[in-house]
N, C-alpha and C positions, 0 to 999 in steps of 0.2 A: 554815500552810505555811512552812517555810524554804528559808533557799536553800542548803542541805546537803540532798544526794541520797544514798542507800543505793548504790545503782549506777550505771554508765550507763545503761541504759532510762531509770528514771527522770529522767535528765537530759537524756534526747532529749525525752522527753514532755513535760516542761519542766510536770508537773501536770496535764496533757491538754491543757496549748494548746501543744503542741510544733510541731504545723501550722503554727497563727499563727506565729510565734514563728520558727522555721528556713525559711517559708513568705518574711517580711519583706526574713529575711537574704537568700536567695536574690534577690527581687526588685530589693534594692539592690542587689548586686554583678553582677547581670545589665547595670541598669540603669548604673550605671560602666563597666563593662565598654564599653556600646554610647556611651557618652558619649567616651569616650577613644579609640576607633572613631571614633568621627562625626568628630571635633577632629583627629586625623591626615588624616583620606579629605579635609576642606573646606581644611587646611592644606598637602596635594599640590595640589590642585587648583586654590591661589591661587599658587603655586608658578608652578603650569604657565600660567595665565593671564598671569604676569608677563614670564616666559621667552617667552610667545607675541607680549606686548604690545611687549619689548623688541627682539623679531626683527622684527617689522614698522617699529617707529620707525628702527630700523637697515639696513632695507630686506631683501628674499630674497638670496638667497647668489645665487639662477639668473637674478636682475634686472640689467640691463646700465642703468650708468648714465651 
């Protein structure tokens, strides 16, 4: 087996383990995909935790002091 292909098919097939193979890829890039997802959505969310925690040490806007 080389790694020179006659065509495309053949190099989708990747020699019949084209499954595995473009199966992997998909997996990771999925898997990044939802990783870099996750890390934005926890990084608003601390965000927002902050902005809520600084509004209460700061007191309500409708709080009479």
């Amino acid at each position: 087996m080389s790694i020179w292909w006659n065509n495309w098919a053949d190099f989708w097939a990747m020699g019949k383990h084209g499954v595995y193979v473009w199966g992997s890829y998909g997996v990771a890039a999925l898997l990044l995909v939802a990783e870099i997802w996750q890390a934005r959505r926890a990084r608003q969310q601390a965000l927002q935790e902050v902005r809520l925690t600084r509004l209460a040490a700061d007191g309500s806007p409708g709080e009479s002091t």
